[in-house]
C-alpha positions as CSV (number, residue, x, y, z in Angstrom):
1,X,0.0,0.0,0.0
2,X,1.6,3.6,-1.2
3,X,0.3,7.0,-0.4
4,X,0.5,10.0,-2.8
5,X,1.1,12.4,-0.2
6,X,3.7,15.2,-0.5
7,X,6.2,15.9,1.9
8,X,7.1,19.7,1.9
9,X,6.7,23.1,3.5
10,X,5.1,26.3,2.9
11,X,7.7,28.8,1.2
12,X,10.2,30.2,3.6
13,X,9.4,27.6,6.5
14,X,12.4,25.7,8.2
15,X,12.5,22.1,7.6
16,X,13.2,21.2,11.0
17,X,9.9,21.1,12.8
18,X,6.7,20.5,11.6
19,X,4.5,21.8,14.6
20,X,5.7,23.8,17.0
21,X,3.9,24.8,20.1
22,X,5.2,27.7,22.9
23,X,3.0,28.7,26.2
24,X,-0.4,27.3,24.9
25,X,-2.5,27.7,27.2
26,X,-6.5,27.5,27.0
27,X,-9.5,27.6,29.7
28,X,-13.0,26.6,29.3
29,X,-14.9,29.3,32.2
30,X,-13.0,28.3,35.4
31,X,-11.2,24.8,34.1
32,X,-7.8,25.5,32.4
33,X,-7.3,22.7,29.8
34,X,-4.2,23.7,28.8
35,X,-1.8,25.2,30.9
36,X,1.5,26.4,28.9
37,X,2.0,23.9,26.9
38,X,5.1,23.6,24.6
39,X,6.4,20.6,22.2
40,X,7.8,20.1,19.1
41,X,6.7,17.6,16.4
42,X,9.5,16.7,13.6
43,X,8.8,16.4,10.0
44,X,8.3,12.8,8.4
45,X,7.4,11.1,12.3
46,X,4.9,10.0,14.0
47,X,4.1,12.0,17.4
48,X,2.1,10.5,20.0
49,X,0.1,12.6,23.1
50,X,-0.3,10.2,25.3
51,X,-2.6,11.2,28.4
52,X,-6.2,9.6,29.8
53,X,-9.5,11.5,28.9
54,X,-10.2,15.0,30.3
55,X,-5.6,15.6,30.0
56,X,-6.2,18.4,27.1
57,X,-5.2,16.2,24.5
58,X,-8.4,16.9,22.2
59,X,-7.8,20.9,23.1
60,X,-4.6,21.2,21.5
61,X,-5.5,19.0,18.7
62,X,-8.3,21.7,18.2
63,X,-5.8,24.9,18.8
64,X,-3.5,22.9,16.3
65,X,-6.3,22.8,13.3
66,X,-7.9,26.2,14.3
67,X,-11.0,25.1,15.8
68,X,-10.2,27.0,19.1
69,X,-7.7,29.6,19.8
70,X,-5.6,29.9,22.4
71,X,-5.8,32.4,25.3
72,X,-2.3,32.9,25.2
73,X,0.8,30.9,23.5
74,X,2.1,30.9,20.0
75,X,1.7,27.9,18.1
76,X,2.7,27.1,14.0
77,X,1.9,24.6,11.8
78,X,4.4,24.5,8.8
79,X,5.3,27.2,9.9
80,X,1.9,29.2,9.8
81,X,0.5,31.1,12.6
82,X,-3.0,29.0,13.8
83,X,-4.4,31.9,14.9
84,X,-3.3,35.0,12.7
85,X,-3.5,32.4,9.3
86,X,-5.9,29.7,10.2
87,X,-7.2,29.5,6.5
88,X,-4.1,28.9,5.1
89,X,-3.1,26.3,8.1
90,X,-6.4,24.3,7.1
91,X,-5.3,23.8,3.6
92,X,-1.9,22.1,5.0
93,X,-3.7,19.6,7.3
94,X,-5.8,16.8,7.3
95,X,-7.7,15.9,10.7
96,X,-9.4,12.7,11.9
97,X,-11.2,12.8,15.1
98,X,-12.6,10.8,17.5
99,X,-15.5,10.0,16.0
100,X,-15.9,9.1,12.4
101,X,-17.0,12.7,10.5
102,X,-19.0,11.1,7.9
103,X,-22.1,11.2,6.4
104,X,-24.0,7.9,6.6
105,X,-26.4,9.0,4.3
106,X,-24.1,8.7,1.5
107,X,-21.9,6.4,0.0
108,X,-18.4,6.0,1.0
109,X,-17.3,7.1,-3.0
110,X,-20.1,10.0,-2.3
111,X,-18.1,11.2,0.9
112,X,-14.9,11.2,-0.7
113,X,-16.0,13.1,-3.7
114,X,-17.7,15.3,-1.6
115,X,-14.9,16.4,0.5
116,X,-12.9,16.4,-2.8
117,X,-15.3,19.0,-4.4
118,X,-15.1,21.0,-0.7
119,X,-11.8,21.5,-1.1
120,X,-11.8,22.7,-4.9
121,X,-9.9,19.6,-6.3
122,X,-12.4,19.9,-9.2
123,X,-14.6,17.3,-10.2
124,X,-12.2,14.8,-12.0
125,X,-9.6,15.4,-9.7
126,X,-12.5,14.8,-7.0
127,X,-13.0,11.4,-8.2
128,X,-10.2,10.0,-8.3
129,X,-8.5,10.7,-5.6
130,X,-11.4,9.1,-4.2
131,X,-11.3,5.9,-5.8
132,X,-8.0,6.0,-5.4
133,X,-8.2,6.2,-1.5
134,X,-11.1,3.4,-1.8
135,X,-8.6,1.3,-2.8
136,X,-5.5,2.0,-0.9
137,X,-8.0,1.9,2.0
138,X,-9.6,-1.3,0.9
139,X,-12.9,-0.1,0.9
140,X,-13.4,-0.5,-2.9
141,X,-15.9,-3.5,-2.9
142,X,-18.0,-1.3,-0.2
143,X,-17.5,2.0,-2.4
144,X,-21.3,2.3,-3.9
145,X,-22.9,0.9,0.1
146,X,-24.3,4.0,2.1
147,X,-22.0,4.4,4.9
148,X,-24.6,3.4,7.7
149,X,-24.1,-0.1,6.4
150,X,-20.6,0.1,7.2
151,X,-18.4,-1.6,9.9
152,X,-17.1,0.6,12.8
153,X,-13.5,-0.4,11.4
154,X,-14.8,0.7,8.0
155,X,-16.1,3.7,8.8
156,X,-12.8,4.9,10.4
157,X,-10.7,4.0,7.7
158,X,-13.0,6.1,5.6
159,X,-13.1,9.0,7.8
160,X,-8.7,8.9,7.6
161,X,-9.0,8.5,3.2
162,X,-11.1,11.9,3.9
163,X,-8.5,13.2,6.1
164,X,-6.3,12.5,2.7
165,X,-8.0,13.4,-0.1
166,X,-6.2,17.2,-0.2
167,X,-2.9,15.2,0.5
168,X,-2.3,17.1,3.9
169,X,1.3,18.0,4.8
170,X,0.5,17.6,8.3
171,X,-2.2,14.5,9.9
172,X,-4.0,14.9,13.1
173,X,-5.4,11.8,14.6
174,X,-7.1,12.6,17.5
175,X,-7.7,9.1,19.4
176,X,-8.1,7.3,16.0
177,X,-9.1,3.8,17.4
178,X,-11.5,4.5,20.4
179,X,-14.0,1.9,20.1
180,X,-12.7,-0.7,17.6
181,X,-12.2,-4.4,18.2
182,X,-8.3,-5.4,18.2
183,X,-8.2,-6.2,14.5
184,X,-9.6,-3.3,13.3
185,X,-7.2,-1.4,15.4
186,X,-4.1,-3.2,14.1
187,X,-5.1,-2.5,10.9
188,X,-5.2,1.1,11.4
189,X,-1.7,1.1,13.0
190,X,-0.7,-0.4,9.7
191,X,-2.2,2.5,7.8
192,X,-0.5,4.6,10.3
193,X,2.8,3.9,10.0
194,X,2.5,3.4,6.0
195,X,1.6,6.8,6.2
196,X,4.9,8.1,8.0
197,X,7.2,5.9,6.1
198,X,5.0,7.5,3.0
199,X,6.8,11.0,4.2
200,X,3.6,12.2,6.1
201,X,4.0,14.1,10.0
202,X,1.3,12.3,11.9
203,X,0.3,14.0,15.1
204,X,-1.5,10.9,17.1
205,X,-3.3,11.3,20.9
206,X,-4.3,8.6,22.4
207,X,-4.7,6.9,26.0
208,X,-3.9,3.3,24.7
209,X,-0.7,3.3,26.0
210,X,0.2,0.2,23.6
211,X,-0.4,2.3,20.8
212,X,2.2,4.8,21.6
213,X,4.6,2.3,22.2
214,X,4.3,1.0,18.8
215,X,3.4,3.7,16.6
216,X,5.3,7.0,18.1
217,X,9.2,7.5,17.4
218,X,8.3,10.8,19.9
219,X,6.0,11.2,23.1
220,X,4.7,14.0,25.1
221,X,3.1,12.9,28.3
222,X,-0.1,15.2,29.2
223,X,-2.0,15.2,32.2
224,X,-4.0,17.8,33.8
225,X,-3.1,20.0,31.1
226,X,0.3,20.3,31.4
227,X,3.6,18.6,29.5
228,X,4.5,16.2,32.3
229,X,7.6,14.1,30.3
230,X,8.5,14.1,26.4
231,X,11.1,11.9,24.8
232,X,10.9,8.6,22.5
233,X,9.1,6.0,24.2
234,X,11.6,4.0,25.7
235,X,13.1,7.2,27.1
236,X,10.1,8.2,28.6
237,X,10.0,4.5,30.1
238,X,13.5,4.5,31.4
239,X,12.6,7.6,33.8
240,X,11.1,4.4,36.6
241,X,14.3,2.7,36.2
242,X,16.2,-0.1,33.8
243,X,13.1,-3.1,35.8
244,X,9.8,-3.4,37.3
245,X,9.4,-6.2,39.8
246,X,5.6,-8.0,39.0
247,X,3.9,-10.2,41.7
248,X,1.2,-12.0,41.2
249,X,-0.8,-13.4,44.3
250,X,-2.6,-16.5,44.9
251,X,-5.0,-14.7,46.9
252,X,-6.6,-11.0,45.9
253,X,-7.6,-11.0,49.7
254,X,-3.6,-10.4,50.0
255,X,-3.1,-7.4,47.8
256,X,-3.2,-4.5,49.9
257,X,-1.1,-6.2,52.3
258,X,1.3,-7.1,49.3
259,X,1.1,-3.5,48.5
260,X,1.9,-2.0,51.8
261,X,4.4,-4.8,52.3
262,X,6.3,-3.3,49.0
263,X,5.9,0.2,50.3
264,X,7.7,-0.9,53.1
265,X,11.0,-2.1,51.1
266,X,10.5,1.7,49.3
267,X,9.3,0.5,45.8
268,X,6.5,3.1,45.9
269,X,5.2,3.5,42.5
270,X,2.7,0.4,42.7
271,X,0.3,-0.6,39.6
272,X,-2.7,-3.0,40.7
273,X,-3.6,-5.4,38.2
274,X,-6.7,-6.4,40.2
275,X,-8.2,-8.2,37.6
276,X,-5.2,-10.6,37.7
277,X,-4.1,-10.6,41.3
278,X,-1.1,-8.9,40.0
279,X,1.1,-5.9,41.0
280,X,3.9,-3.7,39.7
281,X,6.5,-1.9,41.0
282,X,9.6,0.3,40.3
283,X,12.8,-1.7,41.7
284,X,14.5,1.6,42.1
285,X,17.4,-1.1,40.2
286,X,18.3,-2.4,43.5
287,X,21.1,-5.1,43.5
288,X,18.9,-8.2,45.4
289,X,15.3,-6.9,44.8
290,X,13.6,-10.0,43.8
291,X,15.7,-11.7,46.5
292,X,14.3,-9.5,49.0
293,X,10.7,-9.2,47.9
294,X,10.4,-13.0,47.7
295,X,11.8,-13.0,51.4
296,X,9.5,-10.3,52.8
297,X,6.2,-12.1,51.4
298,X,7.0,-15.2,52.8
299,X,7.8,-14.0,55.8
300,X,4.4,-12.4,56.1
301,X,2.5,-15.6,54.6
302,X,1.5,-13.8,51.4
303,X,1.4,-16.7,48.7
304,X,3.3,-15.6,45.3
305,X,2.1,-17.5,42.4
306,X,4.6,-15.8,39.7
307,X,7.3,-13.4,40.5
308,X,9.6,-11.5,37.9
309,X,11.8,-8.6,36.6
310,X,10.3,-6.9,34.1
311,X,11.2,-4.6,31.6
312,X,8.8,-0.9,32.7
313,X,6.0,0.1,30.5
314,X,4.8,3.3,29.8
315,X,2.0,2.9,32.5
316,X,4.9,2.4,34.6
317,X,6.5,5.5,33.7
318,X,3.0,7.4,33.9
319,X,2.6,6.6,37.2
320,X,6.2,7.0,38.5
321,X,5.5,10.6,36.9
322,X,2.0,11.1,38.4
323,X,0.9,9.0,40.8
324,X,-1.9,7.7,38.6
325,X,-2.3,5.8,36.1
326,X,-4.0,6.6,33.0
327,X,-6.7,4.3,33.4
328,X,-7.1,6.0,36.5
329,X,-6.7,9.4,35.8
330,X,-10.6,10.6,34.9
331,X,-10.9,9.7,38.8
């Protein structure tokens, strides 16, 4: 699968960054949703904002595209101004949001043209890039059904061909795959990452922390509104320590004596797994850890039915950094 999308920047711009972002901040009434916010997004990647709902991860996104401006900050996407040149921003960005943008009432080849035509490609030029994106899509055998026949998968993968049809410089993918099943989420990471090895900048949010492992060469961890940690993934991950020591208990009745027990031995930053009887915590990479934990547990009568050193996650690191994690966040 190839994409004809074109990989440049507005006369005069500096190659270096794609989006750039200084002291963005934005309040809704007495909530501040973004709260100086600054990152940088290189050309030809794929950045991921990786925070839980209600972070201001769907804020900037907007600031970024020029839905919402700012209440203070400077921000530029290939190098134009959101605020003082939205009009020309819009024609150098595509944007897919949470929530498939598409009319069901039409076909998928109807939608494509349509936002073709909205755009002024002209009406050859209209369709076909459409059919065109129908087929890098895969959606060609369901190109003539009315969209409210289509699969949740499908109608995503439609709604990111409409994203392309003005071959954007710049993607925004706000939370792309809230809601599918696992395949239809794998398959869009494929798309994804075809489209940055394509030449495209792809700016992702998400709270599957999965998916920014696998699809991000960059992070920016947001919560509460603020830049918290940014780095590549494992960098981010490194900032708990080089290991994670996992226990999992025969017993959930044991758990929050497990926990306090760990406390106790200073490996604070604890992840319940409660589901699984399971816990996580930094090691601080102390010589002996395992050792130790093992000791301590039996010596309080607290059964272990697996016990490793594991390599930290990005949950990990999210919670080392906030004392939450981003399941847990919203709470």
């Amino acid at each position: 699968m190839e994409f004809d999308i074109p990989y440049g920047v507005a006369d005069g711009v500096s190659a270096q960054a794609a989006i750039e972002v200084d002291n963005i901040s934005k309040s809704y009434k007495d909530k501040l949703a973004l709260d100086e916010v600054s990152l940088s997004v290189p050309r030809g990647t794929i950045f991921g904002l990786l925070g839980p709902n209600g972070a201001g991860k769907t804020t900037l996104v907007k600031v970024l595209t020029t839905l919402i401006v700012p209440d203070k900050g400077k921000a530029l996407v290939n190098g134009i101004d959101v605020a003082r040149q939205a009009q020309r921003v819009r024609f150098e960005i595509g944007l897919a949001g949470q929530y498939a943008a598409v009319d069901e009432n039409l076909t998928g080849y109807e939608n494509l043209v349509m936002v073709g035509r909205l755009y002024h490609l002209g009406r050859s030029e209209s369709k076909r890039r459409a059919s065109q994106l129908l087929e890098t899509f895969t959606l060609s055998d369901a190109a003539d059904r009315q969209v409210r026949q289509y699969s949740g998968g499908m109608r995503r993968r439609l709604d990111l061909a409409a994203a392309l049809v003005a071959k954007p410089k710049i993607l925004f993918l706000d939370e792309p795959t809230t809601g599918l099943d696992p395949r239809s989420r794998n398959e869009l990471w494929d798309i994804v990452e075809r489209l940055a090895d394509s030449g495209s900048t792809v700016l992702l949010t998400t709270q599957y922390l999965e998916e920014a492992d696998r699809l991000a060469s960059q992070l920016a961890v947001i919560d509460r509104g603020k830049i918290i940690a940014s780095g590549t993934p494992q960098e981010i991950k490194s900032l708990v320590g080089s290991s994670v020591v996992a226990v999992t208990l025969t017993s959930r009745e044991a758990m929050e004596s497990a926990i306090r027990l760990l406390h106790s031995l200073g490996l604070k930053d604890t992840h319940v797994e409660a589901d699984r009887n399971r816990v996580r915590a930094a090691s601080n990479d102390k010589k002996g850890v395992l050792a130790e934990v093992v000791r301590a547990l039996d010596d309080h009568n607290l059964e272990i039915a697996e016990i490793s050193l594991e390599g930290p996650t990005l949950d990990d690191a999210f919670l080392a950094l906030t004392g939450h994690g981003v399941a847990d966040a919203d709470s």
